[in-house]
C-alpha positions in Angstrom: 126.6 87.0 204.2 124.7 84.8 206.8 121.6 83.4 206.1 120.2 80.3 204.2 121.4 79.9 201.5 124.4 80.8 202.4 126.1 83.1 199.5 129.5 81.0 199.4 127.5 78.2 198.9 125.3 80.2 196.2 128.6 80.9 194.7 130.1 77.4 194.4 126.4 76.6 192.7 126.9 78.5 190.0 130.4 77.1 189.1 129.2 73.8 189.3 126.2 75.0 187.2 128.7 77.2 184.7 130.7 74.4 183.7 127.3 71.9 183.1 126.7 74.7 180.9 123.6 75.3 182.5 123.6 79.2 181.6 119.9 79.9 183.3 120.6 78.0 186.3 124.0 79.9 187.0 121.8 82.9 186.7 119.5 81.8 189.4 122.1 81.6 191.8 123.6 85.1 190.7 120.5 86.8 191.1 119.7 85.3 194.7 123.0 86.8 195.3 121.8 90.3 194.5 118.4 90.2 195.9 120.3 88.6 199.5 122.4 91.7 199.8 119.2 94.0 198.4 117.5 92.9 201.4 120.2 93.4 203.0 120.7 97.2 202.3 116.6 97.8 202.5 117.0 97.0 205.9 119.9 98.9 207.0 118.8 101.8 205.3 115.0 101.8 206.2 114.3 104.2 202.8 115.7 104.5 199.5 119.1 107.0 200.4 121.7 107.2 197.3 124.6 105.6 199.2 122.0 102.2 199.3 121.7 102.7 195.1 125.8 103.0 194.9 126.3 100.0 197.2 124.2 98.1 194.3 125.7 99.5 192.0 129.0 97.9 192.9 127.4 94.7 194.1 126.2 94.1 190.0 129.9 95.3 188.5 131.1 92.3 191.0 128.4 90.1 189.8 129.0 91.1 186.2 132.8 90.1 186.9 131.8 87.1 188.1 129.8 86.2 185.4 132.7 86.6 183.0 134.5 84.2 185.0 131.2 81.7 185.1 131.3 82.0 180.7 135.0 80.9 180.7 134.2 78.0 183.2 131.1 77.1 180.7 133.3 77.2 178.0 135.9 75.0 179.0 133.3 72.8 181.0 135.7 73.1 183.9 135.1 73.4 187.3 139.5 74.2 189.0 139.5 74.2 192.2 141.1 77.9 191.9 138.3 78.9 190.2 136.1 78.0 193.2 138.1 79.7 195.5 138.6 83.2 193.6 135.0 83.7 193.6 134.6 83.4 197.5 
């Protein structure tokens, strides 16, 4: 996803943020994420349409999934290199 910021980099923030331990910030970044590709789907669909709300809907369980990841970086205050590059 184009744009500034850029989502990649968005992504990379909050690993750097998870493993500060910096549990609001990483948040931030998350939901910037969402409301990028909310946008996003407002504008291709023009209206609310139910393939739009099931779009989101997986857009959040990927989120969520990331999250998960982001509390086991936080945890071990430990930003891998492999970590980084599952997430993009």
């Amino acid at each position: 996803m184009g744009g500034k910021p850029k989502v990649t980099d968005l992504l990379l923030e909050a690993v750097r943020h998870a493993s500060m331990r910096e549990h609001d910030k990483v948040d931030e970044q998350l939901d910037i994420v969402l409301s990028k590709h909310s946008e996003c789907l407002k504008i291709l669909f023009h209206k609310e349409h139910a393939e739009q709300e099931r779009l989101i809907k997986i857009i959040k369980g990927g989120l969520n999934d990331i999250r998960d990841i982001l509390k086991t970086v936080s945890l071990m205050k430990w930003q891998a290199e492999r970590i980084s590059g599952e997430l993009i």
